[in-house]
N, C-alpha and C positions, 0 to 999 in steps of 0.2 A: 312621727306618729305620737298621737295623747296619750297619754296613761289612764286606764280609766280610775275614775274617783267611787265605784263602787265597793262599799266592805265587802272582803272576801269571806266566806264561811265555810267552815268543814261540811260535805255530805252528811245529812241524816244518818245513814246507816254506816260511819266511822264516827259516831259518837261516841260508841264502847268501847274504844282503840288506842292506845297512847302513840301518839306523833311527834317524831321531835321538831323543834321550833324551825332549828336552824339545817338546813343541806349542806351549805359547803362544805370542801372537802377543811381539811385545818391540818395546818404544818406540822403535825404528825407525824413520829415517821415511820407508824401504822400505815397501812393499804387502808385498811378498814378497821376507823376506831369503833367501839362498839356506841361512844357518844354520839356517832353518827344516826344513830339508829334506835337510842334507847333516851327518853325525855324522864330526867333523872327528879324533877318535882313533884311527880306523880306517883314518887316510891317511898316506902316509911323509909325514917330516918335509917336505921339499921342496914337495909337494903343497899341504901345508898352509900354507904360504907362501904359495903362488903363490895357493889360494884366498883366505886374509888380504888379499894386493893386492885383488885381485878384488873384493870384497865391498865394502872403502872406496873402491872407484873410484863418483865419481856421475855418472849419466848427466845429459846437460842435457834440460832438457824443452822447451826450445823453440831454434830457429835464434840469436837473441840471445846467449843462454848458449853454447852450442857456438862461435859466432865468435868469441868472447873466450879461447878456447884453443885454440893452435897447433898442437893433434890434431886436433882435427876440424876445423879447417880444412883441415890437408892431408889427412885422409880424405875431405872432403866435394870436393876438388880431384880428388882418383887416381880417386872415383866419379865424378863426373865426365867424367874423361878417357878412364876404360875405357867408358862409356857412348857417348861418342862415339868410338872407336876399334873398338868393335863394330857400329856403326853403328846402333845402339838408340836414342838421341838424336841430334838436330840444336839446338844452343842456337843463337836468333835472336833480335835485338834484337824489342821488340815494337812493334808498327806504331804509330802515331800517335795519340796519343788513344785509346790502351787503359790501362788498368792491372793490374800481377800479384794475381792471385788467392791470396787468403791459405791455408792449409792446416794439419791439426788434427793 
């Protein structure tokens, strides 16, 4: 089959919309990078910074990982705290002869 040789145009009514250029996926090893989805030339400079942090920040995927950095520690500390300050949690040792249930 030809390829046809007509220029492509965005729809009228996604003109006000920022669209990124590119779809593939990219050897990320993000599911879903947010470059994916976000066309970084259409943002001021500054923005584009802050997104750049953003994007190499990794999240940890499991409690292990996160304890080993002194952010999530004290996020997982203030969650926490405002959870008992709200009076949403009660953290209590566990009785006797139980063990904590693991979580996914």
């Amino acid at each position: 089959l030809r390829r046809s040789d007509r220029t492509s145009r965005t729809p009228i009514w996604l003109k006000d919309f920022i669209r990124p250029d590119n779809r593939r996926p990219t050897a990320n090893t993000c599911l879903y990078p947010i470059s994916s989805v976000l066309y970084y030339t259409g943002l001021s400079t500054s923005y584009q910074s802050y997104i750049a942090k953003s994007s190499i920040e990794v999240e940890p995927r499991n409690y292990h990982e996160a304890a080993k950095d002194s952010r999530w520690r004290d996020a997982m500390k203030a969650e926490i705290q405002a959870l008992e300050a709200n009076k949403t949690w009660e953290v209590v040792p566990l009785p006797k002869g139980k063990k904590a249930i693991g979580c996914k």
